[in-house]
TIVO-658285 format. One record per residue (C-alpha): residue in one letter; x, y, z. Coordinates in steps of 0.02 Angstrom, whole numbers, plus 50000, padded with zeros to 5 digits. Layout:
# TIVO-658285
AXYZ;...
END
This chain:
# TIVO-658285
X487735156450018;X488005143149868;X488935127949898;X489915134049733;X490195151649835;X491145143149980;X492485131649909;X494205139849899;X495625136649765;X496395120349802;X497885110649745;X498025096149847;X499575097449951;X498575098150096;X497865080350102;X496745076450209;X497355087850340;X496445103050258;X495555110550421;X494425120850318;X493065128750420;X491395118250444;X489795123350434;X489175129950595;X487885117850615;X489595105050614;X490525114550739;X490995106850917;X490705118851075;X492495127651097;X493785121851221;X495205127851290;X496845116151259;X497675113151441;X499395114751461;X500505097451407;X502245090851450;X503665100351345;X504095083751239;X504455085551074;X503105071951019;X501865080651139;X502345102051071;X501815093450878;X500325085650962;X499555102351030;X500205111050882;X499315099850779;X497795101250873;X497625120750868;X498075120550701;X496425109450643;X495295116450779;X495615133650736;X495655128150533;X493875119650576;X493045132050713;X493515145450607;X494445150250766;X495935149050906;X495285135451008;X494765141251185;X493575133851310;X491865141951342;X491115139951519;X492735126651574;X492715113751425;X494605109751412;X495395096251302;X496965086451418;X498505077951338;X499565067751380;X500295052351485;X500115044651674;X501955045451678;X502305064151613;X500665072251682;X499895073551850;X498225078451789;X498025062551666;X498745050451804;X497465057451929;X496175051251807;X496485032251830;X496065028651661;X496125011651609;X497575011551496;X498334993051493;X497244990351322;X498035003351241;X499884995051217;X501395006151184;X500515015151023;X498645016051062;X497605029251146;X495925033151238;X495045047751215;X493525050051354;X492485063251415;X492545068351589;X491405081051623;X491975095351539;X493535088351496;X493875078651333;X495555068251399;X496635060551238;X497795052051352;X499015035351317;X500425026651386;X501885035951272;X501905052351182;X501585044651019;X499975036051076;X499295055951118;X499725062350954;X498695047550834;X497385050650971;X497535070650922;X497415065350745;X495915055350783;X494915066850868;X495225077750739;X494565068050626;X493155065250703;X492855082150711;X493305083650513;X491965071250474;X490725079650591;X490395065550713;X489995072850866;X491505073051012;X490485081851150;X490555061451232;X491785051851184;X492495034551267;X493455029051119;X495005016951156;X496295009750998;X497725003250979;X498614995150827;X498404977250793;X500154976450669;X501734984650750;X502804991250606;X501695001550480;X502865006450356;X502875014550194;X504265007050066;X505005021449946;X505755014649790;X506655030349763;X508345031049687;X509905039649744;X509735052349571;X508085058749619;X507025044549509;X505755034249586;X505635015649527;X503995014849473;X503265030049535;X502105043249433;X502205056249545;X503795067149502;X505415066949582;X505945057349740;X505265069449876;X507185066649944;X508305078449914;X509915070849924;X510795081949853;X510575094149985;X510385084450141;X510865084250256;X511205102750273;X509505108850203;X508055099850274;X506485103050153;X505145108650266;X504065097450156;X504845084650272;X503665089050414;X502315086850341;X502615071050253;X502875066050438;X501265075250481;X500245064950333;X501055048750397;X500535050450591;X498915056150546;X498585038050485;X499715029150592;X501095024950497;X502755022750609;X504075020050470;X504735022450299;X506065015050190;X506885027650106;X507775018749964;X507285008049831;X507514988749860;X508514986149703;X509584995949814;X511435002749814;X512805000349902;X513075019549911;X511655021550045;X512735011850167;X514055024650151;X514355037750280;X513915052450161;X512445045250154;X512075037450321;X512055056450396;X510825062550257;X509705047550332;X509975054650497;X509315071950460;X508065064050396;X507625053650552;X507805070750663;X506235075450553;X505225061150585;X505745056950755;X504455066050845;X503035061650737;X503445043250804;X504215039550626;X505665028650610;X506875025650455;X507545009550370;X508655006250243;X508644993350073;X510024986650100;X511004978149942;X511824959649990;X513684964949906;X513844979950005;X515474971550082;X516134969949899;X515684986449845;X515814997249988;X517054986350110;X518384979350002;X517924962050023;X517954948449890;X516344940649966;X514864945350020;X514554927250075;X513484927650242;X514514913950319;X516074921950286;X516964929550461;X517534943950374;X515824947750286;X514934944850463;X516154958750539;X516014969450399;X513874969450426;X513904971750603;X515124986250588;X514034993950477;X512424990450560;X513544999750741;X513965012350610;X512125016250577;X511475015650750;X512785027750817;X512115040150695;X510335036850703;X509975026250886;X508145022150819;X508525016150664;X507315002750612;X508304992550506;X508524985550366;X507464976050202;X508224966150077;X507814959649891;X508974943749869;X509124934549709;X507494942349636;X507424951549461;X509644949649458;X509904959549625;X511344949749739;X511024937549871;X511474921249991;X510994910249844;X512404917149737;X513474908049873;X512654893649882;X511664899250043;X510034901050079;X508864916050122;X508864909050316;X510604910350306;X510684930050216;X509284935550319;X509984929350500;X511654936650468;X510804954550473;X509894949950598;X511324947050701;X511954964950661;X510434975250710;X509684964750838;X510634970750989;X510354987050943;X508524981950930;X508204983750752;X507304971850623;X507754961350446;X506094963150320;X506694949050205;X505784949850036;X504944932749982;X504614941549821;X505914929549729;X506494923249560;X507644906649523;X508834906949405;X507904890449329;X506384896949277;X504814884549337;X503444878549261;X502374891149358;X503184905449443;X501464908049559;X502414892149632;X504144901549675;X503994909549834;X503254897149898;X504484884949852;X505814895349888;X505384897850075;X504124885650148;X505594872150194;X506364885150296;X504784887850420;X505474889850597;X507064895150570;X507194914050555;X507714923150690;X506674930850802;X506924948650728;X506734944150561;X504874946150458;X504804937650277;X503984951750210;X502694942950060;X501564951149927;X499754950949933;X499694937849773;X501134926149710;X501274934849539;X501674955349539;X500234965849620;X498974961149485;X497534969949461;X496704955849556;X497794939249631;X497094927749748;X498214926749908;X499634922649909;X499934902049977;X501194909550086;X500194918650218;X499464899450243;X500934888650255;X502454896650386;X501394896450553;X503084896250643;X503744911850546;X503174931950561;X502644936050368;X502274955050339;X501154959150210;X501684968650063;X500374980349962;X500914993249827;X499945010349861;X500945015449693;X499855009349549;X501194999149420;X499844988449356;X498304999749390;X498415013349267;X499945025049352;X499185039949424;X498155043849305;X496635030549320;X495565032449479;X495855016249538;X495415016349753;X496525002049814;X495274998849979;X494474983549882;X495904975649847;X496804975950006;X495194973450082;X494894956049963;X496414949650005;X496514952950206;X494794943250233;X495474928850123;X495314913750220;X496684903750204;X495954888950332;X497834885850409;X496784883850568;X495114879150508;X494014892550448;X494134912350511;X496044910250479;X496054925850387;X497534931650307;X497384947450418;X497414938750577;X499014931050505;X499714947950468;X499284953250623;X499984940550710;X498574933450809;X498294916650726;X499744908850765;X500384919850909;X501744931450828;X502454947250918;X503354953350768;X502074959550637;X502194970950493;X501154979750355;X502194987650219;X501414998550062;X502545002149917;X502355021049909;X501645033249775;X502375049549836;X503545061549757;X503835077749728;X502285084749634;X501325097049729;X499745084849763;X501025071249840;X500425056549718;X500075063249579;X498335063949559;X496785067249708;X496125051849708;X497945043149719;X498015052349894;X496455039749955;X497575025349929;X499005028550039;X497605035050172;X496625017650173;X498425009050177;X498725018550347;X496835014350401;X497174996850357;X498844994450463;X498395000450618;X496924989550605;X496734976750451;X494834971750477;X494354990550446;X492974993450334;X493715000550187;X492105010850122;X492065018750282;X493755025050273;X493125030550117;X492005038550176;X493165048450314;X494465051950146;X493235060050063;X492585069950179;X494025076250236;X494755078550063;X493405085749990;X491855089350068;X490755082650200;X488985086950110;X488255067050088;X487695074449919;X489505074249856;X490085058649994;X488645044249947;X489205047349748;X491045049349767;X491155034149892;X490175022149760;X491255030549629;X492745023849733;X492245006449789;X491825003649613;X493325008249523;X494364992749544;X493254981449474;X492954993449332;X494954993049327;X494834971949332;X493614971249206;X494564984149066;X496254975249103;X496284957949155;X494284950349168;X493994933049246;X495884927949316;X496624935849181;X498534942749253;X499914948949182;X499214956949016;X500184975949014;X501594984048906;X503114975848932;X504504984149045;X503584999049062;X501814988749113;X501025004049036;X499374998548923;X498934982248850;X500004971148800;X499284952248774;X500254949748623;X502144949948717;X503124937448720;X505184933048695;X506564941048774;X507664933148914;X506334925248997;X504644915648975;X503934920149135;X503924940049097;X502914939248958;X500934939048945;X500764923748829;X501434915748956;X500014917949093;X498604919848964;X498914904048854;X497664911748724;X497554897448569;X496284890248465;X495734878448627;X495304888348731;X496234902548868;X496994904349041;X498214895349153;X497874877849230;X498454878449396;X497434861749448;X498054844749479;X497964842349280;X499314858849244;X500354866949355;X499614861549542;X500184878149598;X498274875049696;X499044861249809;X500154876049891;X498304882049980;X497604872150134;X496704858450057;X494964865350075;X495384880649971;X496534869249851;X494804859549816;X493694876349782;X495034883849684;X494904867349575;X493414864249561;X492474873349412;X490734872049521;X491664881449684;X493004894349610;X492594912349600;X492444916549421;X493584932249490;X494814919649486;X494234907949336;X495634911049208;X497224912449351;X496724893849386;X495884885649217;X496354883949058;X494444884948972;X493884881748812;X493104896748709;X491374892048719;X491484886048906;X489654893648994;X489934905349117;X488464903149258;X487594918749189;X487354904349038;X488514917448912;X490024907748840;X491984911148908;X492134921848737;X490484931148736;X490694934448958;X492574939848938;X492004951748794;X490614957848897;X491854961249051;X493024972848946;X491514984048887;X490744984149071;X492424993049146;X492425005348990;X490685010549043;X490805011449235;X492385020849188;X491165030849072;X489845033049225;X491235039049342;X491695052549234;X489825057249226;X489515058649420;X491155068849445;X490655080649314;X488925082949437;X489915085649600;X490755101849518;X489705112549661;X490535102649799;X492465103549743;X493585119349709;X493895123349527;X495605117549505;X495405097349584;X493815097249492;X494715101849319;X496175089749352;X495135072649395;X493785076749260;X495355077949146;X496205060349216;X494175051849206;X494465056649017;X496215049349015;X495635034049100;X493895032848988;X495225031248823;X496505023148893;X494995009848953;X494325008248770;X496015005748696;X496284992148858;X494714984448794;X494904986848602;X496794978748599;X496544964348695;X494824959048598;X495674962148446;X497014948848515;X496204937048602;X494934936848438;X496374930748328;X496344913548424;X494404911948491;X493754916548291;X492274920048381;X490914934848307;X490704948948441;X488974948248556;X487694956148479;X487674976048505;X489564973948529;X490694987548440;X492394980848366;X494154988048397;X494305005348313;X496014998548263;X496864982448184;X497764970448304;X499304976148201;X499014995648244;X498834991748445;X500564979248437;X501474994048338;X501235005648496;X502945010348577;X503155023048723;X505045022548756;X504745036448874;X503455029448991;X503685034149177;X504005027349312;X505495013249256;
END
């Protein structure tokens, strides 16, 4: 039989939970599932395990000559405490899965831990690694793996490019979308153990008991997939919902009114996680409206949900009213004084870089500088800045770049992950959020290769050193097809793409150079409007002299937030990346690269390299047709050639700008813009998604 023969009409709603039958060279010898404690969490776990082995085996599963697979806890089974297995290293969440004679065990210390140890062995078994012996023992390094919806009360999703919200307000909480379940399913399967289901420029209408029961059938959903929910909430609730005239967090009455609210919560949902805020950023409310500070916002809540156990996520993504000379500097400045004084259930929850989720940012100074605070690391799965859905941009890389960052707090190997996950300076409290890209089109995030992204950010929570080209690896597999002729080309494809992405958008340091508002295309050229620091002139500083922003000792000194030994390669033109050239030097036009090319002729030749890998990508997908079903095929082949213009208009525009100061001839062999500058600055798209 052809490869072409075998593949089956596909949409993508399955994920990578598709449990399509393997070859029988692939398949595991048979086993009978033993009988498992009637828990809720535990009936999903064997449900979900007959489900993939009799997707992959072709087959009900059931044992041949005694094999049996166990489930389940010391505590809530007899056989599984008989073992003795050495638990103690697999915490509340983690699991061991060993072979015992003819028994494959997936055991763990709660329910949860035995259903992401069903999930792994099933993937195992997906990506046809053998599981005759197994002694396999994990557990997550960050505690609160959450996925942050922006999603809007009216069914729109703050930048999102995947249809509707997937929530259904409307008709919760009487009519529970059975879509529900297997979000839930999606989200175990990687680990993830809670969402936010608003959007952080929140409102005050989520607090409201209408819509504090909706949450609540929504928690029944997730509960036994080990899911919890949180809410955004918005700082004037006590105005806008509670009659206040203050939503001052000193104020007695605003103090009541929160930890009513947060008793209010937990007495309709008693695992609520709690709640994350955006204060004074981008005009939403906050403490400094008052004349407080974020300590002062953020330990009020936490006085609300702490003694029902729940958690503050405090946003250090921040903006003052002043604008600086450098907002890199902001967050920083904002919250560094106030190391040491959170309380012990609040997480100051930063982004990756100190700009917006840039195509490429070097880490943020944060993750360095508040040893005696929990920070939570903020990645957005959804791509604003990367193309929307329809540019195959895999995320892995970047998250990837940024948790092996050194940031030296503690000499070197003080990796920003080891901050995240609290083991450099000893923090119980850890957290690893992803802004999400789901909604309500059939394939989840819609496109394919959009589903990757919010796999690796699962991959990446539970445990942050993971390699991501071998998660890779296990998405496309399991997505696709497990045949290396199709893997070894897709996963290069993958790891690839957001450099390709760097080099067609923003080459050498370049940030903050897309359509304004919408952040859809290029946009070097804007500038105006209410302030400096959201326009792309303003990070570029294109001119006659020279481009990019000094960040050095001689500019902005943004560097001297970094410990001092990354402060001094960061400065220094000999020692800095040129990744990172232009977000920390303003360089003359004819400044040599070290390839010997000069700033204008390298940044020229950057653009034009992402058009072609971009090119290349959509050459090796149109070669893998054998290996993928008809209908994914047709739909990424179309997005490659969606991506491949949108590249060479990324690349034509901002040559065509940047050109007008450098007055520099293109390289040799180099083609010019198709268009004028005036043509690309005319382009308007009033109707872009996602705003």
């Amino acid at each position: 039989m052809s490869v072409a023969s075998e593949v089956r009409a596909e949409d993508g709603y399955d994920l990578w939970l598709r449990y399509r039958p393997l070859a029988a060279a692939q398949r595991p010898a048979p086993r009978t599932i033993a009988p498992s404690a009637d828990t809720p969490t535990l009936k999903v776990a064997r449900a979900e395990l007959e489900r993939g082995l009799s997707g992959l085996l072709g087959a009900a599963p059931a044992g041949d000559g005694g094999a049996t697979i166990l489930l389940g806890t010391p505590s809530g089974s007899p056989a599984v405490a008989a073992l003795d297995l050495p638990l103690k290293g697999a915490g509340e969440e983690g699991f061991l899965i060993r072979t015992v004679g003819k028994t494959t065990v997936i055991a763990a210390n709660s329910d949860v831990g035995v259903l992401y140890g069903v999930f792994h062995y099933l993937r195992l078994v997906q990506t046809g690694q053998g599981v005759d012996k197994l002694d396999i023992l994990s557990a997550p390094k960050v505690n609160h793996r959450l996925l942050n919806h922006w999603d809007n009360l009216d069914g729109t999703v703050e930048r999102g490019y995947a249809g509707a919200s997937l929530w259904d307000w409307w008709k919760l909480p009487d009519y529970k979308d059975p879509r529900y379940v297997d979000y839930a399913r999606a989200n175990a399967s990687i680990g993830v153990n809670g969402t936010v289901l608003n959007n952080v420029n929140a409102k005050a209408d989520s607090l409201t008991a209408p819509y504090i029961a909706k949450a609540a059938a929504l928690a029944d959903v997730f509960r036994p997939y080990g899911i919890k929910v949180y809410l955004s909430a918005r700082f004037s609730a006590p105005i806008e919902i509670g009659g206040l005239k203050t939503a001052d967090p000193t104020d007695p009455a605003v103090r009541a009114f929160w930890k009513a609210k947060a008793d209010e919560i937990y007495k309709a949902i008693p695992d609520f996680g709690g709640f994350l805020v955006k204060a004074n950023s981008e005009g939403q409310p906050g403490p400094q409206d008052y004349g407080r500070t974020h300590v002062d916002g953020a330990n009020m809540l936490a006085d609300a949900v702490g003694p029902h156990g729940g958690i503050v996520m405090w946003r250090a993504f921040v903006y003052s009213h002043e604008q600086p000379d450098d907002r890199a500097k902001q967050g920083y400045s904002e919250f560094k004084p106030f190391d040491g004084q959170f309380r012990d259930n609040v997480i100051v929850q930063v982004k990756n870089g100190a700009i917006d989720f840039q195509p490429r940012e070097p880490f943020h100074p944060l993750f360095g500088a508040m040893p005696r605070t929990a920070l939570g690391m903020e990645f957005q799965i959804t791509k604003e800045y990367l193309g929307f859905a329809t540019h195959l941009v895999y995320l892995g890389p970047l998250y990837e770049e940024t948790l092996k960052a050194d940031t030296y707090a503690r000499g070197p190997g003080s990796t920003v992950a080891k901050v995240v996950d609290g083991a450099l300076n000893g923090h119980r409290l850890t957290l690893m959020a992803g802004v999400a890209n789901i909604g309500a089109d059939r394939n989840w995030s819609g496109s394919q290769f959009d589903q990757a992204n919010w796999y690796v950010f699962g991959r990446l929570a539970w445990d942050p050193e993971d390699s991501t080209r071998e998660i890779a690896a296990d998405w496309a597999k399991m997505t696709f097809s497990t045949d290396p002729r199709f893997v070894a080309p897709v996963v290069a494809m993958m790891m690839g793409s957001r450099e390709a992405a760097v080099d067609y958008m923003t080459p050498l340091g370049l940030h903050h150079q897309m359509g304004r508002s919408h952040h859809y295309g290029p946009g070097p050229w804007v500038t105006g409007g209410p302030r400096a620091d959201w326009t792309s002139v303003y990070y570029a500083k294109a001119g006659p002299d020279g481009i990019g922003f000094d960040r050095t000792a001689t500019g902005s000194n943004a560097v001297a937030q970094y410990a001092p030994v990354v402060a001094k390669r960061f400065s220094d033109l000999k020692t800095v990346d040129e990744k990172d050239l232009l977000w920390f030097h303003h360089l003359s036009w004819d400044y040599r690269l070290k390839s010997g090319a000069s700033l204008w002729d390298g940044l020229v030749a950057h653009y034009s390299r992402g058009v072609a890998t971009v090119d290349g990508m959509g050459e090796t997908w149109a070669g893998l047709s054998p290996y993928v079903d008809p209908e994914r095929h047709a739909q990424v082949a179309d997005f490659l050639g969606i991506q491949k213009t949108e590249a060479q208009w990324w690349r034509d525009a901002s040559i065509a700008y940047f050109q007008s100061f450098s007055k520099r001839p293109l390289p040799a062999g180099e083609a010019a813009p198709a268009h004028s500058l005036e043509y690309y600055e005319g382009l308007s798209f009033p109707y872009a998604p996602g705003i």
